[in-house]
One Martini backbone bead per residue (centre of mass of N, CA, C, O) as a GRO file, in nm:
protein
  163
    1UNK     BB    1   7.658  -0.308   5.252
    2UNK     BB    2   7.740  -0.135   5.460
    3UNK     BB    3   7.776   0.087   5.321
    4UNK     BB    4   7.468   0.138   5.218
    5UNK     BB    5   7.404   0.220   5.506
    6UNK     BB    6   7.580   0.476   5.550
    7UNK     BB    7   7.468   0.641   5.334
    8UNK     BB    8   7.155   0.632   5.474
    9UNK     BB    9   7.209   0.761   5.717
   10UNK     BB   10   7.345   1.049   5.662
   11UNK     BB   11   7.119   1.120   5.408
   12UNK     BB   12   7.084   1.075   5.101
   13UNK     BB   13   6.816   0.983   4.946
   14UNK     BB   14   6.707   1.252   4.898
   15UNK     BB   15   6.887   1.384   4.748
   16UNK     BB   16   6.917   1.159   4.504
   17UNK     BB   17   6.621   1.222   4.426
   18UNK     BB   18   6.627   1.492   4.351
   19UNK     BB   19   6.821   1.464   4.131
   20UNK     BB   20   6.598   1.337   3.933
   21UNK     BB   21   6.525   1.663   3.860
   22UNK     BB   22   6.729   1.701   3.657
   23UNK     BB   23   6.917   1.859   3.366
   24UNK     BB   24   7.120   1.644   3.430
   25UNK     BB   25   7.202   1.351   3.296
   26UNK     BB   26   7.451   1.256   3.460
   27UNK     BB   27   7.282   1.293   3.726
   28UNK     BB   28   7.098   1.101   3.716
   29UNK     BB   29   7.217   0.853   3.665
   30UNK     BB   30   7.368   0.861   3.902
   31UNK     BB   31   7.122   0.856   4.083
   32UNK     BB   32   6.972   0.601   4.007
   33UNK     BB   33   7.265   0.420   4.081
   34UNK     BB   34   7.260   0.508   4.383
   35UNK     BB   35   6.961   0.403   4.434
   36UNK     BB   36   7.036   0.075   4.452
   37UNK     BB   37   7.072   0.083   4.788
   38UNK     BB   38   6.744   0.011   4.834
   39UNK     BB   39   6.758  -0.294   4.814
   40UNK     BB   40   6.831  -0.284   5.113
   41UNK     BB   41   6.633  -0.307   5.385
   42UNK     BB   42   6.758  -0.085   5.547
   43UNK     BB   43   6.639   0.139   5.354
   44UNK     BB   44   6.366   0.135   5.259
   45UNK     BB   45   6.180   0.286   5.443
   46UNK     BB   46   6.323   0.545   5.318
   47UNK     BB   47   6.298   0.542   5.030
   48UNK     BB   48   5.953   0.535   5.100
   49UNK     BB   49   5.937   0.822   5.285
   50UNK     BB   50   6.089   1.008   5.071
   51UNK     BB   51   5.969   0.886   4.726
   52UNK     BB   52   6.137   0.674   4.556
   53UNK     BB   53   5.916   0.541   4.409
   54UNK     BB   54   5.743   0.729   4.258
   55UNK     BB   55   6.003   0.852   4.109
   56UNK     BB   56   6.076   0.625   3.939
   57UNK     BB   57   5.778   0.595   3.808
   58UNK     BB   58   5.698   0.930   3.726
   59UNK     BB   59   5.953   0.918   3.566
   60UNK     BB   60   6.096   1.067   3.243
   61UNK     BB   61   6.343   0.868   3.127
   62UNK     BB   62   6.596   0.953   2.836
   63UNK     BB   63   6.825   0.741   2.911
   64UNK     BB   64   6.872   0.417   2.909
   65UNK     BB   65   7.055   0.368   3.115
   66UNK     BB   66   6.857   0.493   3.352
   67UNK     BB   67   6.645   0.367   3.311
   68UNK     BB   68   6.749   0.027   3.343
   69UNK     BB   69   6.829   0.118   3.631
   70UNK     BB   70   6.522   0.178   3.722
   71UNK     BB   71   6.418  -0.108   3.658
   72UNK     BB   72   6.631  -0.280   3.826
   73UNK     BB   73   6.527  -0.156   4.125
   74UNK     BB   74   6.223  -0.213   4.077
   75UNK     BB   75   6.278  -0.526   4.078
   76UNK     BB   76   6.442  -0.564   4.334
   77UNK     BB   77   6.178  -0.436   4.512
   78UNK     BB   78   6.008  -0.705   4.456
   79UNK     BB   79   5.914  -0.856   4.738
   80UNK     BB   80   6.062  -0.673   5.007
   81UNK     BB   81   5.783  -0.620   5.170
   82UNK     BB   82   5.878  -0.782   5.465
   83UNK     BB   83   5.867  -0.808   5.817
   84UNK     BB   84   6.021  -0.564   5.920
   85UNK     BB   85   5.966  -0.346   5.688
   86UNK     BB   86   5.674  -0.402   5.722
   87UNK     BB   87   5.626  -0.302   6.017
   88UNK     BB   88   5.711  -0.052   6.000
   89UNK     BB   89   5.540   0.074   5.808
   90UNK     BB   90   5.309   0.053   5.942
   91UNK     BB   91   5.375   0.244   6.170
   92UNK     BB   92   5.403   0.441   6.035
   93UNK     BB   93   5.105   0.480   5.920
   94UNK     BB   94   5.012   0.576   6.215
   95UNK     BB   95   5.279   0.792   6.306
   96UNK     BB   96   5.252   1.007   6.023
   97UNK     BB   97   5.211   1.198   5.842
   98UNK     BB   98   5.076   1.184   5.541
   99UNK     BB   99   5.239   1.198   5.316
  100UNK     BB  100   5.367   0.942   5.407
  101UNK     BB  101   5.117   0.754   5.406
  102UNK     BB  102   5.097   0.769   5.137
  103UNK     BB  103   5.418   0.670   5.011
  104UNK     BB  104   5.348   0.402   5.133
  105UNK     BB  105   5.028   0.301   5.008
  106UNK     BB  106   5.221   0.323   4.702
  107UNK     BB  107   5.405   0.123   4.749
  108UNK     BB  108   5.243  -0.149   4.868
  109UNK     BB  109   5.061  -0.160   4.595
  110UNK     BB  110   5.336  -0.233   4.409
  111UNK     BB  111   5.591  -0.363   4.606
  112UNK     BB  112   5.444  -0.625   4.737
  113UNK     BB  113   5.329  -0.882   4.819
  114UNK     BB  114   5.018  -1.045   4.719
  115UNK     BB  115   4.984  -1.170   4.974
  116UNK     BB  116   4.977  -0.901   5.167
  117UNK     BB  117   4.742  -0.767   4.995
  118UNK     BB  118   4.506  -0.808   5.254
  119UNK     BB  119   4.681  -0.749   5.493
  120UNK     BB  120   4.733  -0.425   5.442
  121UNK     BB  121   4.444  -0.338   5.369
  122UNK     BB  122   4.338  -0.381   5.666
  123UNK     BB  123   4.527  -0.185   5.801
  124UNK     BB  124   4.518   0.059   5.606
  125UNK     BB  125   4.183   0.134   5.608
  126UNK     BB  126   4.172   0.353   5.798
  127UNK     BB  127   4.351   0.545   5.676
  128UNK     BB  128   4.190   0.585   5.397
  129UNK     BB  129   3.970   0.689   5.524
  130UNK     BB  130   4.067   0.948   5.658
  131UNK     BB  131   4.108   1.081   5.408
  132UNK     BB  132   3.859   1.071   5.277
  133UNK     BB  133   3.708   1.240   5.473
  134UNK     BB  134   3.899   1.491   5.458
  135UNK     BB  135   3.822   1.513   5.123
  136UNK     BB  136   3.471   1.507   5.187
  137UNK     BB  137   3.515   1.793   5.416
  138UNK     BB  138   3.624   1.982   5.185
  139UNK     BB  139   3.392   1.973   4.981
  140UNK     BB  140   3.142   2.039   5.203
  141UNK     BB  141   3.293   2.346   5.219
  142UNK     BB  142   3.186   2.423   4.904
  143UNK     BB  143   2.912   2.429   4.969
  144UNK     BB  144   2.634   2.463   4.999
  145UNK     BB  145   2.409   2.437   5.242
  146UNK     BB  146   2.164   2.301   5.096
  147UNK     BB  147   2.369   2.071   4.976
  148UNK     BB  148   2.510   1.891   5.177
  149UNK     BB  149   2.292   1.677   5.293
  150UNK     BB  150   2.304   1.519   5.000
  151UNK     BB  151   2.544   1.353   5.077
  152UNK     BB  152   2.423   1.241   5.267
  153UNK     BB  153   2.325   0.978   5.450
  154UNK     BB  154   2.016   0.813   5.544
  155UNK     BB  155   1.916   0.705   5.751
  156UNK     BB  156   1.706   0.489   5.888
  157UNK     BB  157   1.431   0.323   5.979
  158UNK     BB  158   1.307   0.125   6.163
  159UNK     BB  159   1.231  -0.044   5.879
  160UNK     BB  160   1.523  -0.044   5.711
  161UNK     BB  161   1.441   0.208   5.542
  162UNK     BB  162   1.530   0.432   5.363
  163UNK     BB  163   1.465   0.820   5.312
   0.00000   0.00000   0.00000
């Protein structure tokens, strides 16, 4: 176990996830099974700012040992985001660029305690406002003036009846 946390401390996650985009098929299987290290509750926070998650997810790995060995890493880290690790990440969620709060986001809505994802959802709604408004004035900036109004809600009237 030390040793695994010796290793992420190095800087190695990063690096191990890039491999995983290799051409070469026992480069992946290799980086698969040493990215097991994020097991380890203390390398976490980093495997999931890296985009550990997303990428073990989202790739389609064509050797069956290394799917298995993506399978058992993702399987091992199902209910693992809690106490300390749920703590960071939270704060990371205020204090980080969007990059990494959108791959934390998406860590906690896959591999959370079911039980905790109501009080995540509260604490991260503030941040997800924020990316949709940035979204949305994104998109009202591609629109003609005369269109943008249209999208905005109307006040309410005295009467409480939207106008």
């Amino acid at each position: 176990m030390i040793m695994q946390v010796h290793i992420a401390q190095r800087g190695a996650i990063t690096p191990l996830i890039k491999m995983l985009q290799s051409s070469d098929e026992q480069v992946v299987e290799m980086s698969a099974f040493a990215l097991g290290l994020a097991d380890n509750e203390e390398n976490l926070a980093d495997f999931i700012k890296a985009g550990g998650i997303q990428r073990l997810q989202d790739d389609n790995f064509t050797v069956q040992p290394t799917r298995d060995c993506v399978v058992r890493t993702l399987k091992r880290l199902d209910n693992k985001i809690h106490g300390p690790v749920l703590n960071q990440l939270l704060y990371l969620m205020r204090t980080t660029e969007k990059t990494i709060q959108r791959r934390i986001d998406l860590a906690l809505a896959h591999i959370c305690d079911p039980k905790d994802g109501k009080l995540i959802s509260l604490i991260t709604m503030h941040e997800r406002a924020d990316i949709l408004l940035e979204t949305f004035n994104r998109i009202e900036k591609l629109l003609p003036v005369h269109q943008r109004t249209q999208l905005l809600p109307h006040p309410p009237t005295a009467t409480g009846v939207s106008g």
